[in-house]
Backbone bond lengths (Angstrom), bond angles and torsions (degrees), N, CA, C in turn:
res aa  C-N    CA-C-N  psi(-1)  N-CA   C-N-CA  omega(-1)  CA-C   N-CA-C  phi
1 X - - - 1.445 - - 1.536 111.18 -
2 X 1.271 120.37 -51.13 1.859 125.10 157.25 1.109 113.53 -11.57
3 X 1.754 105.48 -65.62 1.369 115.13 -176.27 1.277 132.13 -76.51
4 X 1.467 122.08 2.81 1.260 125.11 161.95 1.615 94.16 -88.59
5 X 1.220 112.77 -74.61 1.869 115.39 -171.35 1.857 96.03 -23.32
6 X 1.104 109.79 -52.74 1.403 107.50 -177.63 1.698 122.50 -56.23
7 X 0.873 100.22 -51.31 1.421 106.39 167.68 1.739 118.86 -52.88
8 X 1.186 91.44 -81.99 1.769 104.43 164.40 1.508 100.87 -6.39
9 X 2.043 93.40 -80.30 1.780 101.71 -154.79 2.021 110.66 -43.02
10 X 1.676 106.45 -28.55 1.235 123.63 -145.59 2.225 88.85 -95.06
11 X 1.374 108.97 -26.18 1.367 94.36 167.25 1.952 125.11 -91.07
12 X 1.233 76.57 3.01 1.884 87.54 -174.55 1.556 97.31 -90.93
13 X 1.374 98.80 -44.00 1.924 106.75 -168.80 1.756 82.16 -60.44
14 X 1.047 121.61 -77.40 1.555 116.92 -168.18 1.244 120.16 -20.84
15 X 1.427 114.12 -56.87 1.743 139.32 -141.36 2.488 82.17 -85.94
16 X 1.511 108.54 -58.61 1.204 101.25 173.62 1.786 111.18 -47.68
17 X 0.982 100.98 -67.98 1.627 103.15 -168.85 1.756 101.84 -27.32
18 X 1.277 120.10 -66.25 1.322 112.71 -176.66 1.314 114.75 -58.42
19 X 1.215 111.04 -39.58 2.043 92.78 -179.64 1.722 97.24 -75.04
20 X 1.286 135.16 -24.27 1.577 111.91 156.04 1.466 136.24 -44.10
21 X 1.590 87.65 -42.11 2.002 98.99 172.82 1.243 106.81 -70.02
22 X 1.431 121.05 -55.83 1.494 105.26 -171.13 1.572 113.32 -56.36
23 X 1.092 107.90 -49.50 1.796 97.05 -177.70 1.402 96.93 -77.60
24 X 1.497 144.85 36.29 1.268 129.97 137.16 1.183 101.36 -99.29
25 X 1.834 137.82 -19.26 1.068 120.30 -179.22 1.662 121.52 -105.04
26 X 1.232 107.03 1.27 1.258 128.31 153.33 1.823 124.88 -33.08
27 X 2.088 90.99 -57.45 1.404 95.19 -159.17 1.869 81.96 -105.49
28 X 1.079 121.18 5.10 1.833 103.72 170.38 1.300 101.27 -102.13
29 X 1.126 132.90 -60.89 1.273 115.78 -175.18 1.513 126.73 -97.97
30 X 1.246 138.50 30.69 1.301 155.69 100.60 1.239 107.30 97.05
31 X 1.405 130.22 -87.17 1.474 128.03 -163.56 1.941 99.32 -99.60
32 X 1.200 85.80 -26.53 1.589 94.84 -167.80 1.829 99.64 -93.24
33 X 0.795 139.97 38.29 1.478 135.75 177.33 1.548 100.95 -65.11
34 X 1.676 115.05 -49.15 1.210 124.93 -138.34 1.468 95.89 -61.53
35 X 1.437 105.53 -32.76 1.511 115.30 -163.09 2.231 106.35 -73.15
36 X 1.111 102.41 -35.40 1.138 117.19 -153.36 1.676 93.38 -70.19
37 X 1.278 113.91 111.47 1.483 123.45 159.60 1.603 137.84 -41.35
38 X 1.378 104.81 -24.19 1.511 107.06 165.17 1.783 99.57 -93.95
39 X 0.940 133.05 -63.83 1.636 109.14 167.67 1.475 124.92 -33.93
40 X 0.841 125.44 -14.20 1.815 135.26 -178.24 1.042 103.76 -95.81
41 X 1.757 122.67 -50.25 1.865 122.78 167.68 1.515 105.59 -42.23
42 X 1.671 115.44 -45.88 1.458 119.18 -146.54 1.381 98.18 -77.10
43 X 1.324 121.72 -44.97 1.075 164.28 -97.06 2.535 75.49 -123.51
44 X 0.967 93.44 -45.35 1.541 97.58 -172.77 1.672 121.63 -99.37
45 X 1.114 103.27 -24.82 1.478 131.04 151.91 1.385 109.79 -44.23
46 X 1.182 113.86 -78.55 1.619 124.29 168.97 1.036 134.74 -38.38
47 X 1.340 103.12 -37.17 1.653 119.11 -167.78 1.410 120.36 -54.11
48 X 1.470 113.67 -33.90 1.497 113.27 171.14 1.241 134.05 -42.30
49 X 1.921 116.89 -46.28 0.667 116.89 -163.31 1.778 101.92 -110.39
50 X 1.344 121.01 -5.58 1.547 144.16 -178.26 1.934 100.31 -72.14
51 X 1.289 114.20 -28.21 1.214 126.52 -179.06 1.498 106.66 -93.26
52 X 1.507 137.92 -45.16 1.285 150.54 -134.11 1.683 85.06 -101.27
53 X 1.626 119.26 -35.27 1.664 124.34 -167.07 1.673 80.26 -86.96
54 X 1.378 145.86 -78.67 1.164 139.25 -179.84 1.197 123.00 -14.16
55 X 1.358 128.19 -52.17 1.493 139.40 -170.96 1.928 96.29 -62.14
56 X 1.516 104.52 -43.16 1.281 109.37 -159.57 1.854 115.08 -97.46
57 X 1.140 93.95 6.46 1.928 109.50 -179.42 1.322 109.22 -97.82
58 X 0.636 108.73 129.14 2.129 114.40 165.25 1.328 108.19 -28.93
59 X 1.375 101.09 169.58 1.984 98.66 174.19 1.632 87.02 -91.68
60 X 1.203 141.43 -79.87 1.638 121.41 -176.69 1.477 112.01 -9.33
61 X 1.199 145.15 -34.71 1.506 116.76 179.30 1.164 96.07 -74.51
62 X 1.479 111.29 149.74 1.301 125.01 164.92 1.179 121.40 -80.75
63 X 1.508 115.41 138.39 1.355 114.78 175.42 1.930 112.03 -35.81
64 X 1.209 103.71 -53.58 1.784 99.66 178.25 1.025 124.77 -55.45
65 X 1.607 124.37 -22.85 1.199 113.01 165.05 1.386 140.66 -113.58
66 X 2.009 91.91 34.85 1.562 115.57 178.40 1.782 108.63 -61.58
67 X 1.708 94.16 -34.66 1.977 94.53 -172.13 1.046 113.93 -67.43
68 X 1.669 120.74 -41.85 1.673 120.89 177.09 1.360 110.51 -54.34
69 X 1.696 125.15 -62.14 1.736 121.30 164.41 1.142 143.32 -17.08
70 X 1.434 94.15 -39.93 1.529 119.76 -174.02 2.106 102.25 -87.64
71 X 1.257 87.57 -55.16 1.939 87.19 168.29 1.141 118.46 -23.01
72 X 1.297 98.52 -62.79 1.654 121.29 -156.73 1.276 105.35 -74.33
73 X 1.648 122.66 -44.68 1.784 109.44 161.40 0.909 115.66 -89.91
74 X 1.250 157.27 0.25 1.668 149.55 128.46 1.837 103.26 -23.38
75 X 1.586 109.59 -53.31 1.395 126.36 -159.82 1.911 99.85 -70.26
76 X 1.588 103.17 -41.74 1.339 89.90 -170.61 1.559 128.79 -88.20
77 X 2.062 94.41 -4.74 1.460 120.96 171.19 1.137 105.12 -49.11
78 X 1.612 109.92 -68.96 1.211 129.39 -143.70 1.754 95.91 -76.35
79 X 1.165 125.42 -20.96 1.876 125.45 -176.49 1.494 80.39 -74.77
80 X 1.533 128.19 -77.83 1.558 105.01 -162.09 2.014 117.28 -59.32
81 X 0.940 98.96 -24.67 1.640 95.92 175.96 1.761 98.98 -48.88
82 X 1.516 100.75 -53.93 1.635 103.16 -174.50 1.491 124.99 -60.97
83 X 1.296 112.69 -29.09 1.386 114.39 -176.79 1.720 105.73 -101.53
84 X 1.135 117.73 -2.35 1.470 121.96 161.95 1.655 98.61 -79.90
85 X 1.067 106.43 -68.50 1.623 91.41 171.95 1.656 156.53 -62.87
86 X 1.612 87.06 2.86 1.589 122.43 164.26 1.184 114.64 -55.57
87 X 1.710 84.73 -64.42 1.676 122.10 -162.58 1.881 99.10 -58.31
88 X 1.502 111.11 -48.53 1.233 116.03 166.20 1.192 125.84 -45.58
89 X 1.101 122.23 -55.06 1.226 111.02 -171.99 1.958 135.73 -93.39
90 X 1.909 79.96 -11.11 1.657 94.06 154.07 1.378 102.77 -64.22
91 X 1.044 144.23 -101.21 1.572 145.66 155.62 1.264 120.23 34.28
92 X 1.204 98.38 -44.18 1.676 119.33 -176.33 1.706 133.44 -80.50
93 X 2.059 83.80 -35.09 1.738 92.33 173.89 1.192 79.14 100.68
94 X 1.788 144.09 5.42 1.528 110.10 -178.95 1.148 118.15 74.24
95 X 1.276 140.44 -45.48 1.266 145.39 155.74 1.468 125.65 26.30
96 X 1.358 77.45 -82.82 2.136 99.06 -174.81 1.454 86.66 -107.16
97 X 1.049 141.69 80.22 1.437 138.12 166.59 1.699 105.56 -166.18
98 X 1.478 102.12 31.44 1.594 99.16 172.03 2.028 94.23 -106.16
């Protein structure tokens, strides 16, 4: 079970990091993002779960503000992933949690 929580926590940390870059590369490189190859990496990285929140949002959200949506439950995944795996490893004695 560790080793899923582990995994999990370690695909959410990923999946956030890129919607962090993109909205850091959003507001630096501005009109031209589209072009810029590390926004397109980030930009594809994301997409899994940028599509999976889409399917499940109203048509009123706007497509632009599918990435922020998705942040924010990526963000609140990844808090219970963490405190499930707290909870684990108090449970545990710490043990297997070095």
């Amino acid at each position: 079970m560790l080793s899923f929580l582990n995994i999990a926590q370690l695909v959410l940390y990923i999946a956030l990091l890129a919607l962090v870059g993109q909205a850091l590369l959003f507001v630096l490189a501005g009109a031209n993002r589209d072009r810029n190859i590390f926004y397109q990496l980030l930009q594809i990285v994301s997409k899994p779960f940028t599509v999976l929140v889409r399917k499940f949002t109203p048509k009123q959200v706007d497509d632009r503000h599918v990435p922020l949506v998705t942040f924010f439950l990526l963000l609140i995944v990844y808090a219970v992933v963490t405190f499930e795996k707290i909870s684990l490893c108090v449970e545990a004695g710490m043990e297997g949690c070095r």
